[in-house]
Every structure is written in C-alpha cells, then in structure tokens.
C-alpha positions in Angstrom: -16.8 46.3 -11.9 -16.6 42.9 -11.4 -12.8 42.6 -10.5 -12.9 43.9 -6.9 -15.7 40.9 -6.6 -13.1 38.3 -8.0 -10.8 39.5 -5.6 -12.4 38.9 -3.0 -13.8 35.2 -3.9 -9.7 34.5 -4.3 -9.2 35.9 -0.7 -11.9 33.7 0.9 -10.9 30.7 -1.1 -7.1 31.4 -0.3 -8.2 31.7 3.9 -10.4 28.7 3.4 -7.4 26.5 2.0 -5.1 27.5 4.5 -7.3 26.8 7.5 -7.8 23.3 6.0 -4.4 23.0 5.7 -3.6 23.8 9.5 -6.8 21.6 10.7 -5.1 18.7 8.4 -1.7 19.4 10.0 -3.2 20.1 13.2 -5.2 16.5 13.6 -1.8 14.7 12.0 0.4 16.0 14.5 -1.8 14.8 17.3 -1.7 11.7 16.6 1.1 10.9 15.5 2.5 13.1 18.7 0.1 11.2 20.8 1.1 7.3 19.6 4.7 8.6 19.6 4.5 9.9 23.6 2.4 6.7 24.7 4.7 4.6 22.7 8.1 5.5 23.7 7.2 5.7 27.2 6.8 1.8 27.3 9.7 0.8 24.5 12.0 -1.4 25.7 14.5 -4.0 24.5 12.9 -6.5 25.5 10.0 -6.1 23.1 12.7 -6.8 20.1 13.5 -10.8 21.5 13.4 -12.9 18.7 11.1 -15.3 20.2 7.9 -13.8 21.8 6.3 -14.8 25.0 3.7 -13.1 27.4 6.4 -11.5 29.4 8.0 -9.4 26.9 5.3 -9.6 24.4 7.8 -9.0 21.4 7.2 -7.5 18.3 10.4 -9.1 16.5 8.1 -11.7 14.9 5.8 -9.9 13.8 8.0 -7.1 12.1 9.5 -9.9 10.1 6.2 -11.2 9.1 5.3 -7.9 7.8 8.2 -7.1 5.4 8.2 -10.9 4.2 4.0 -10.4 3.5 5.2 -6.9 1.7 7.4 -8.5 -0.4 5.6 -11.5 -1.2 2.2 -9.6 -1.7 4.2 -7.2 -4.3 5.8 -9.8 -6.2 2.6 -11.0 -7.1 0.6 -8.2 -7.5 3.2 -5.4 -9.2 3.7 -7.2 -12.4 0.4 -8.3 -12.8 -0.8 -4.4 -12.4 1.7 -2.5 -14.3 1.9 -5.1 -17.2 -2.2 -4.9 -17.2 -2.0 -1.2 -17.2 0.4 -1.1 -20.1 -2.0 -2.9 -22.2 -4.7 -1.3 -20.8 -3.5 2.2 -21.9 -1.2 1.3 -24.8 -2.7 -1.7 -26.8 -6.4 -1.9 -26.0 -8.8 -0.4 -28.2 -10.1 2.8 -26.4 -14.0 1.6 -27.8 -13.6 -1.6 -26.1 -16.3 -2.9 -24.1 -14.1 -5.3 -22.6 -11.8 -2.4 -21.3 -14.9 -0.2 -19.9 -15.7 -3.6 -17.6 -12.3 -3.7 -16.3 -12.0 -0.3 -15.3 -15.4 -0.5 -13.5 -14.2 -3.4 -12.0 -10.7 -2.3 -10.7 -12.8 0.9 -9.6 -15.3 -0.9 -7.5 -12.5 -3.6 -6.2 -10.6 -0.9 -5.1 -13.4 0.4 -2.4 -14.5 -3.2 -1.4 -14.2 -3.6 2.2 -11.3 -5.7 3.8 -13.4 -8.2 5.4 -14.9 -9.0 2.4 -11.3 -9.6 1.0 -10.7 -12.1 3.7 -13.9 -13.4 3.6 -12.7 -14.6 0.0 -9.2 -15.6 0.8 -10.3 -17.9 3.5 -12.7 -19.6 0.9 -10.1 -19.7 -2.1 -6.7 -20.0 -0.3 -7.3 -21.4 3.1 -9.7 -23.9 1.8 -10.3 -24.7 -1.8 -6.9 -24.7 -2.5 -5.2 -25.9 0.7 -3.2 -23.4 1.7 -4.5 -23.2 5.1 -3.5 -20.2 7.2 -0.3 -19.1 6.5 1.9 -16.4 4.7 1.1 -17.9 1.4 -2.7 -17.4 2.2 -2.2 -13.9 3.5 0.0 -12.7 0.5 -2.3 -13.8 -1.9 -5.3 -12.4 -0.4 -3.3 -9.1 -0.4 -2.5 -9.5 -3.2 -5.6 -9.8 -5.1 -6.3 -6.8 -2.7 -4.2 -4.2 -4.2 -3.6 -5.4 -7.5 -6.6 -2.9 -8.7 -5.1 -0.1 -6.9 -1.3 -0.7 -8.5 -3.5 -1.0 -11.7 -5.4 1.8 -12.0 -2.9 4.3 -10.8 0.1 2.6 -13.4 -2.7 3.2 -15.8 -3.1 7.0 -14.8 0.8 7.6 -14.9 1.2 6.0 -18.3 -1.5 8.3 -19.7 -0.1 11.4 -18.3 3.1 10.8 -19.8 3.0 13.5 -22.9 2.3 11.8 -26.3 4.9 13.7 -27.8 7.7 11.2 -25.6 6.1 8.4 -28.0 5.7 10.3 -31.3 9.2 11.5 -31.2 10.4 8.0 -30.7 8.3 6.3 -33.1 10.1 9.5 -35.7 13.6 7.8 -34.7 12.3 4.4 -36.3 12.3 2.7 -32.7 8.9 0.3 -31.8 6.4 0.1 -29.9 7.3 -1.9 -27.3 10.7 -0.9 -27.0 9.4 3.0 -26.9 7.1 1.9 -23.8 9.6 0.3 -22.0 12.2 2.9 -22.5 10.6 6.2 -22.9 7.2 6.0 -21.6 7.3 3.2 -18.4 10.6 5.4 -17.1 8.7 8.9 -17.6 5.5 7.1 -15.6 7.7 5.7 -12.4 6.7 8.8 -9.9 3.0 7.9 -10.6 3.6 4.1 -10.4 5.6 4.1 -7.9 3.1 6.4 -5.8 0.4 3.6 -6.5 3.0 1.2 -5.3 3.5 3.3 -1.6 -0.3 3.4 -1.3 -0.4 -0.5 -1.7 2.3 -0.7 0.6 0.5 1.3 3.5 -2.7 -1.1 2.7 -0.8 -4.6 3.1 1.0 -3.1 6.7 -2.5 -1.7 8.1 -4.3 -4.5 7.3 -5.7 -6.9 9.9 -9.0 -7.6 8.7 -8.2 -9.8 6.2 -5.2 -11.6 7.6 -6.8 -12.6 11.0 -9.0 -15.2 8.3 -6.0 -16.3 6.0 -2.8 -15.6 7.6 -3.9 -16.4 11.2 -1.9 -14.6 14.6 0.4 -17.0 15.7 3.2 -14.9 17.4 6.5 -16.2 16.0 8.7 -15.8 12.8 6.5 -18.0 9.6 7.6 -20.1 6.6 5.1 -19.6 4.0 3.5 -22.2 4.8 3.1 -21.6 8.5 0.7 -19.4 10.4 2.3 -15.9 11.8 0.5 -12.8 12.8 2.1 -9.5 11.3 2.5 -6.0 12.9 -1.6 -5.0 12.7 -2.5 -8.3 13.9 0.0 -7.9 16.7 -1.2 -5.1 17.6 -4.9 -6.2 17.6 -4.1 -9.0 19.5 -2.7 -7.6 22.3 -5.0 -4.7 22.7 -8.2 -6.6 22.7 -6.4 -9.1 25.5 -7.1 -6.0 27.6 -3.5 -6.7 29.4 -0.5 -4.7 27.6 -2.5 -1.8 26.1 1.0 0.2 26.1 2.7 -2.3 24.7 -0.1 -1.5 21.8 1.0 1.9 21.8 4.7 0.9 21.1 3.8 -1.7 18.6 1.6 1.3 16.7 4.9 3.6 16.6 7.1 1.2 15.3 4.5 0.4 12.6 4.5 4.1 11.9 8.6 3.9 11.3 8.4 1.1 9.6 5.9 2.9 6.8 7.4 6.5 6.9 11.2 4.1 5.9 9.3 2.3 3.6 8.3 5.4 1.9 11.3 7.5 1.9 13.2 4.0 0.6 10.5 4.2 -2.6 11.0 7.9 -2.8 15.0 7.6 -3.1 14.9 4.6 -5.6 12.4 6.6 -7.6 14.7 9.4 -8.1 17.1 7.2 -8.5 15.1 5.1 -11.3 14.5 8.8 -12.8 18.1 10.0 -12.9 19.4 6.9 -14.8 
C-alpha cells in the first residue's frame, strides 16, 4: 500500500533536483555569457602592453602578479596543510583534545571574512615584521588564508581512502610512513588536489585582503615591491568610474585564467593517479 506513495515522493524529489539543476545552469550561463559579451566587445591588444598606463589601462601586470602570488601563496601554504593533515588523520590520537581544537579552529578560520585576513596581514606583515606592502605581504596573508581550507579537505581525502589500502600494506611488512606516502597520499590526490583548486579560486578572487598588504600599484612586482593583481585591477579601474569595460574584459580574462588553472590541476591529477 505504501509503494505507490514512495513512488511518488521519488518523482517529486527527482523534478525538484532537476529544476535546481537548470536554475543552477541557468544563472551560470548568464553570467558568465554576460561578462564574456561585455568583455570581448572591448578586448584589445593594447590591454596586454607590458607596461600599463591610463591609455591602454593593461592588464599584463597584473596577470603576472596573479600567477607569481599563486605560486608563492601555495608554496607556503600546501605543505604546511597536507603534512598537518597527515598527522592529523594518521598519527594523532583520535581522543585528543588538542586535535578537537584544531579542527574547530581550521573550521571557523575557514569562514572568517577576507577583510579580517587583511586586517591581520597589514598588522603582522606590513608592519610588525617590515615587509611593507608587497608580494611577500600579500602571499603570506593568503597564505595563512587558505592553509585551513588545503587542511581540512587533505584531511577528508586521506580518511576516505579505504583502510584496507593500509592493512594490506602493513601485511607486506612495509611501514608506516612509507605506506602513507605510497599507498595512502597517492589514493587521496583527487580530494587534495580539489582542496588545492578551491584555494586557487580564493587567492585569484581576492581583493579584500591584498588592497591592505599587497597594495595596487599597476606594474610587474619583486617580492618586495608593491603590485596590484587581476581582482585589484579590476577594482581599481571600476571604482575610477572611467574604463568600466575595460572591467568587463579584465573579469573575462580572470575567468580564463581560473577555468586553465583548473583543467591544468585536473590533467596533472590524472596524471599523478596513472603513475
């Protein structure tokens, strides 16, 4: 008697996801279709000079601020997160108290506003420790930014990695370390790596915090000099009030520059999983 009831419940649910999925599609499309019309339209060469200046208000600068804060901010943050989440998941005592307060922490770090994240750069970086505004003061704060986030989900890809992979090597006579490194971090690299592309996304979109450690001067940075990068760019321009379509550009290539960023981590991850 009951079946016909089920049936039905599975039918609504079913409907229900699938208009969710179009209005998901349906709101992605727009705007990325709307950026991608407004932004084309007003490309031109002359927004990829090397040196920028307020008639062709180029983005070159900036675009090679942005991959040179990505790298740097990764290279500080990536080992620190996965090497915390192997001990986190494969050495610490699940009773710990100490492990409980990290998790809330990383948690809680994780939804802290950007701002604040600047806010805290410009005190530690910029000042305290004489940085002053400049790569090295943006890729830190950034750092410190998403280190929680490659943390926590490295943590959740080691543990779903079955703990038959480890029992099975532990039967050959191999250790502990050598099994994580071999077996289990290889098994976990979708999961990591998917941490990795969210932290990547973060650090590219992120204005907020750079405009207090980094600062927005529009030209290729040392590490120790100030440069603005992509999201800066962009905010700079815009709120001038002057080159609103050159915003619109600068937002598409942003765009690019994430989507090849992503399918790059995506092909060295099947890569990574194949060898």
């Amino acid at each position: 008697m009951k079946a016909p009831k089920t049936d039905k419940l599975t039918l609504v649910l079913s409907i229900l996801m699938r208009i969710s999925m179009m209005c998901v599609l349906v709101i992605f499309c727009t705007l990325i279709g709307f950026i991608f019309i407004k932004g084309i339209a007003h490309l031109n060469f002359e927004m990829f000079a090397w040196e920028y200046n307020s008639q062709n208000i180029s983005m070159t600068p900036a675009i090679v601020n942005t991959l040179s804060m990505v790298l740097f901010a990764l290279i500080l943050a990536m080992p620190l997160g996965i090497f915390g989440a192997i001990y986190l998941s494969e050495y610490a005592s699940k009773k710990s108290k100490i492990l409980h307060i990290i998790r809330i922490a990383s948690e809680t770090l994780v939804g802290i506003p950007s701002i604040v994240y600047g806010l805290f750069g410009y005190l530690a970086f910029v000042i305290y420790f004489g940085f002053k505004t400049s790569l090295v003061a943006g890729g830190l704060t950034l750092a410190v930014m998403v280190l929680p986030l490659i943390l926590r989900s490295a943590e959740e890809a080691l543990k779903s990695v079955p703990m038959t992979f480890r029992e099975a090597s532990f039967a050959l006579g191999v250790g502990k370390l050598r099994t994580i490194f071999i077996i289990v971090l290889p098994a976990a690299i979708p999961g990591i790596l998917a941490g990795v592309i969210l932290s990547i996304g973060r650090i590219v979109g992120e204005s907020a915090a750079l405009l207090y450690t980094s600062g927005s001067v529009a030209k290729v940075a040392g590490l120790m000099d100030s440069g603005r990068t992509l999201s800066v760019h962009m905010y700079a321009i815009s709120s001038e009030g002057q080159h609103i379509n050159e915003a619109y550009s600068t937002a598409m290539i942003l765009i690019v520059i994430v989507l090849l960023i992503n399918l790059g981590s995506n092909y060295i991850a099947k890569k990574l999983i194949k060898a």
